[in-house]
N, C-alpha and C positions, 0 to 999 in steps of 0.2 A: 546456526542462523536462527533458531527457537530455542525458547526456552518452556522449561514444565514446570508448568505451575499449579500443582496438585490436582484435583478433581475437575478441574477445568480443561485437562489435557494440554495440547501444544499451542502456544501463540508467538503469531508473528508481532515486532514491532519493526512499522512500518515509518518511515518520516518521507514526508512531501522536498524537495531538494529544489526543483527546479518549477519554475511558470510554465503554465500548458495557454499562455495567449495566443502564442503563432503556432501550436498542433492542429490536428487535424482534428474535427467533434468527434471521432470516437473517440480518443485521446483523452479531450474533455467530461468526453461521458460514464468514463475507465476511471480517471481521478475521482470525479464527482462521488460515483459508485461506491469506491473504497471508503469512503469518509470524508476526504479532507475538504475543509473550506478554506485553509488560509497556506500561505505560504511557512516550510520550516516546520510545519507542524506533526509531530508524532502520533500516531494511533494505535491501538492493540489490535490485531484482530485473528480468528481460530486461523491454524493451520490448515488449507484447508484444498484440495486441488483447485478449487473455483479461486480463491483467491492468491494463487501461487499463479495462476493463470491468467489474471487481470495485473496484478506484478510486472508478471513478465511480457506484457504486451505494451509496458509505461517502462521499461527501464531507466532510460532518462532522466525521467522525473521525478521519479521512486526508489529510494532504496531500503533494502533492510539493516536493521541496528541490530547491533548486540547489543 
């Protein structure tokens, strides 16, 4: 589900899947968080508990790429 990318250590790629309109605000507030602004869009970010936590709290809307 990561990959390593030298000195940088582990990162996730994250892609946005689905619309958070009719979620609930933390939902919104979780997406927001992570990065994304636009629908379909992919993001990098460290592997990290905090954010494997906020993941998993959007599953829906969020999924990880290889």
């Amino acid at each position: 589900m990561a990959k390593q990318t030298g000195a940088e250590g582990q990162k996730l790629r994250l892609k946005y899947v689905r619309s958070a309109i009719a979620t609930p605000l933390k939902h919104k507030r979780v997406v927001r968080g992570l990065g994304f602004t636009r629908l379909n869009q992919v993001i990098e970010r460290p592997d990290t508990p905090a954010i494997r936590g906020m993941v998993a709290k959007v599953p829906h809307l969020v999924e990880i790429v290889e």
